[in-house]
FIDOMAR-38294 format. One record per residue (C-alpha): residue in one letter; z, x, y. Coordinates in steps of 0.05 Angstrom, whole numbers. Layout:
REC rest pz px py
REC A Z X Y
...
# end
This chain:
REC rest pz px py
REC X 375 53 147
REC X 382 84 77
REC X 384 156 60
REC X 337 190 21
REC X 351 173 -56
REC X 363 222 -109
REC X 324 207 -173
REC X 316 253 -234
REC X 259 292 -237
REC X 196 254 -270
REC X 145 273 -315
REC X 78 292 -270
REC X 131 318 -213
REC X 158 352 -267
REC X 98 389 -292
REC X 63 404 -226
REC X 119 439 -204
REC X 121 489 -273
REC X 43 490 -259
REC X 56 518 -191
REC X 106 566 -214
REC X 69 589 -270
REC X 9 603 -228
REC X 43 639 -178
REC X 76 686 -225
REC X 14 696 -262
REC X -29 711 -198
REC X 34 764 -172
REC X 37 802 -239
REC X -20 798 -282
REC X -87 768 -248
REC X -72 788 -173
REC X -153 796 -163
REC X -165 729 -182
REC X -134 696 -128
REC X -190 704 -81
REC X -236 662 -132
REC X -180 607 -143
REC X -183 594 -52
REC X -222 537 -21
REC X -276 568 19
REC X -306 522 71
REC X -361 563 85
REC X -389 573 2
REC X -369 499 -10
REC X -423 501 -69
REC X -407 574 -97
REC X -348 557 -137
REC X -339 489 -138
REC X -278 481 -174
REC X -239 512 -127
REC X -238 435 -99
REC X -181 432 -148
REC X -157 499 -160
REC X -135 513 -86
REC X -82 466 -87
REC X -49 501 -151
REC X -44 576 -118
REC X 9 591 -70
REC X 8 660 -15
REC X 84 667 -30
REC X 141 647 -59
REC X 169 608 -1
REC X 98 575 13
REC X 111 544 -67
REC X 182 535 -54
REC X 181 483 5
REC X 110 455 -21
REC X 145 431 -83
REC X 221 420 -52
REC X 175 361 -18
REC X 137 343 -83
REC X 202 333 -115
REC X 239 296 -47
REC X 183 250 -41
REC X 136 245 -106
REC X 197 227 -148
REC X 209 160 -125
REC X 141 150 -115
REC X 117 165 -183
REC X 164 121 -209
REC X 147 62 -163
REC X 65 81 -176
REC X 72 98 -246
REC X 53 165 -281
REC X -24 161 -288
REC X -34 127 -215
REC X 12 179 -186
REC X -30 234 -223
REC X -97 209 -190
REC X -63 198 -121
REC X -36 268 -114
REC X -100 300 -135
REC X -136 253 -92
REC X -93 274 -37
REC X -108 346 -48
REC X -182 330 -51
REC X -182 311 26
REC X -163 380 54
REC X -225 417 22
REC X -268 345 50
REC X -246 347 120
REC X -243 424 128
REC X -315 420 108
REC X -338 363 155
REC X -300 408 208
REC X -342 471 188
REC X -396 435 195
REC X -391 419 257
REC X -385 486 279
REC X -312 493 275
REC X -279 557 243
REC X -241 538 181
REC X -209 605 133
REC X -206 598 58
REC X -141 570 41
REC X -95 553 -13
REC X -27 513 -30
REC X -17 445 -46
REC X 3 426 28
REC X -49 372 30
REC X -32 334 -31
REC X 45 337 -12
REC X 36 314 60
REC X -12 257 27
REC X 45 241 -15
REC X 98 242 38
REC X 58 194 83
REC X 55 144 18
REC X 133 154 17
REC X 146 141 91
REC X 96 77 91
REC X 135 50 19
REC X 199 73 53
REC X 195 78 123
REC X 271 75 135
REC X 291 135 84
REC X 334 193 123
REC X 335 263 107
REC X 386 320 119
REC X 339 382 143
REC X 386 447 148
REC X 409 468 197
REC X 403 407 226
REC X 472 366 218
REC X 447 298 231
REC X 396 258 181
REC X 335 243 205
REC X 281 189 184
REC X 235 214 143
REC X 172 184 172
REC X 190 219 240
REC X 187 290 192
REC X 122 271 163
REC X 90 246 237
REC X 123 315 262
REC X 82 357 217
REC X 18 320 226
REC X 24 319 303
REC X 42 397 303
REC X -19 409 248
REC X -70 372 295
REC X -49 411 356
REC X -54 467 322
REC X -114 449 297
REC X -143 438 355
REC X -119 500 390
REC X -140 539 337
REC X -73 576 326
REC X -54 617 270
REC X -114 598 225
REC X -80 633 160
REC X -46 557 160
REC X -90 508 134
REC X -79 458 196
REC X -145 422 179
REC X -131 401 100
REC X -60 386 115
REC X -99 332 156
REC X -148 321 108
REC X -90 299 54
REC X -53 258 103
REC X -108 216 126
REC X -132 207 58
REC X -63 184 31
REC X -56 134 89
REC X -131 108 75
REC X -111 91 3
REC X -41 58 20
REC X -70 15 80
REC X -127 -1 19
REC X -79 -21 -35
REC X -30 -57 14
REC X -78 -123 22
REC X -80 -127 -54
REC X -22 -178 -78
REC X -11 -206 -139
REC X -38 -281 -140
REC X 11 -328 -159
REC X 13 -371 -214
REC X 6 -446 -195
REC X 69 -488 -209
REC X 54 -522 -281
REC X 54 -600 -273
REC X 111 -640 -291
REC X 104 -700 -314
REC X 152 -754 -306
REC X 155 -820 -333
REC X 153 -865 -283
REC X 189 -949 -298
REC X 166 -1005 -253
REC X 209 -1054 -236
REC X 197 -1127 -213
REC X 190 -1133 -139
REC X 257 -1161 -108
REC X 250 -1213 -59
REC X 245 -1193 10
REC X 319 -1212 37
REC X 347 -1175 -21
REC X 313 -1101 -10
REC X 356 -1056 25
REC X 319 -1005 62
REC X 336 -937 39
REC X 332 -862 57
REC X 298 -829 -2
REC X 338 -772 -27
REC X 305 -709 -46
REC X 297 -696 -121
REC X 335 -648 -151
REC X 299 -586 -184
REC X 299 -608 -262
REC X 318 -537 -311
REC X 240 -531 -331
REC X 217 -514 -266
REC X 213 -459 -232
REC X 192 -437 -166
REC X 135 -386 -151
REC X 171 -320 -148
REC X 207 -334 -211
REC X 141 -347 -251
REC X 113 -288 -225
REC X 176 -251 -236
REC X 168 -277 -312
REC X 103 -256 -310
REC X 108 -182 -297
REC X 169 -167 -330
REC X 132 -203 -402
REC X 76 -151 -379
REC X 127 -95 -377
REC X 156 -105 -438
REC X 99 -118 -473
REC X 55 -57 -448
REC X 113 -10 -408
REC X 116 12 -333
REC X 58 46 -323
REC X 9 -26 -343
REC X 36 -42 -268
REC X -14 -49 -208
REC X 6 -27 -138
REC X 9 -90 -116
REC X 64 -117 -179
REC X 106 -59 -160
REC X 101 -78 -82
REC X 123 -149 -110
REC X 176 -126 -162
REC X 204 -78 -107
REC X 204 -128 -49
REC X 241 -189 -91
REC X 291 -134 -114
REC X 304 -118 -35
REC X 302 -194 -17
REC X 360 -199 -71
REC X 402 -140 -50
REC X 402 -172 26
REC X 418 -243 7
REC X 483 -210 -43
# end
């Protein structure tokens, strides 16, 4: 078990959380009226489309921002710097796409669904990407005194979001796009996970090979063949690919990385922490 790390704040966790702020103070002092025209509305899906976005960037209250981006930080940190900037970016507005889909296919269906705002749906998408990279992290929850795993936090909320749901309680909560961010977030990690990096063959080595006159037959001695040692020009498949991505790191930075070099990058650098 490890507990949950603490990483400095980076760049895109950085700025959604001043975006947040800014929005919130802007929408309690100045432009109160235009909140209504910044919600995702299930019903008008067409009427204002880019609410599809906008929703996720307006908060009710202070509190809903506060823990909405107290999670951002907890979870997208490390996971922005394991996905890189840009990819992180994409996934945590892809995220927050899925509540405005699914609360739709729900009202289409016939089911009830309020206009709603906060970025719930793109931070429970990213907590589920945390908890499937990480599935071992703890956190400390107050008041609780004991840490707890963090995937059992993030299947907590989704299993209390779909009864609710489903009951229909308290529908100034956006039950149905927390839903709609979680599944899409675990739909795009169960994706990404069957891409690995192919390896790159083993280069041939040749040898020079001598051929000696054949003894006679009471004179050979039958012998065990010994394995050949590794000679200092080869290498074995996780060291060329090892080669391979840091050469592409230096030569184009972090963020050139695909999912699948940072799954490999992260899983060699746990391999080696075990076997020290």
């Amino acid at each position: 078990m490890s507990r949950l790390p603490y990483h400095s704040m980076t760049p895109w966790v950085w700025r959604l959380i001043i975006a947040n702020a800014v929005v919130l103070l802007l929408l309690m002092t100045l432009t109160p009226a235009l909140a209504g025209s910044l919600a995702f509305d299930p019903q008008q899906p067409f009427a204002e489309p880019w609410t599809y976005l906008s929703y996720m960037f307006v908060h009710g209250s202070l509190w809903h921002l506060a823990v909405n981006m107290l999670l951002l930080f907890f979870w997208g940190t490390p996971l922005e710097e394991r996905m890189g900037s840009r990819v992180f970016l994409l996934f945590y507005l892809y995220c927050g796409l899925g509540g405005p889909l699914l609360s739709l296919l729900v009202s289409a269906v016939g089911a009830p669904v309020a206009p709603f705002v906060g970025a719930s749906a793109a931070v429970l998408g990213i907590g589920v990407a945390y908890t499937m990279y990480w599935p071992d992290a703890e956190m400390i929850i107050f008041p609780l005194p004991v840490p707890i795993k963090t995937r059992y936090i993030v299947i907590g909320i989704i299993s209390l979001d779909f009864l609710a749901a489903m009951l229909g309680a308290n529908s100034m909560v956006a039950h149905w796009a927390h839903l709609g961010g979680a599944l899409v977030g675990f739909i795009y990690m169960r994706v990404q996970s069957y891409s690995r990096p192919v390896p790159i063959p083993r280069s041939i080595v040749r040898e020079r090979v001598l051929v000696s006159r054949p003894q006679p037959a009471e004179a050979a001695v039958e012998q065990t063949p010994k394995p050949r040692p590794r000679r200092r020009g080869e290498k074995d498949l996780v060291t060329v690919e090892m080669d391979r991505v840091l050469d592409k790191i230096s030569a184009q930075g972090m963020d050139s990385l695909t999912p699948a070099e940072r799954q490999f990058l992260s899983d060699v650098s746990a391999k080696r922490k075990k076997d020290s």
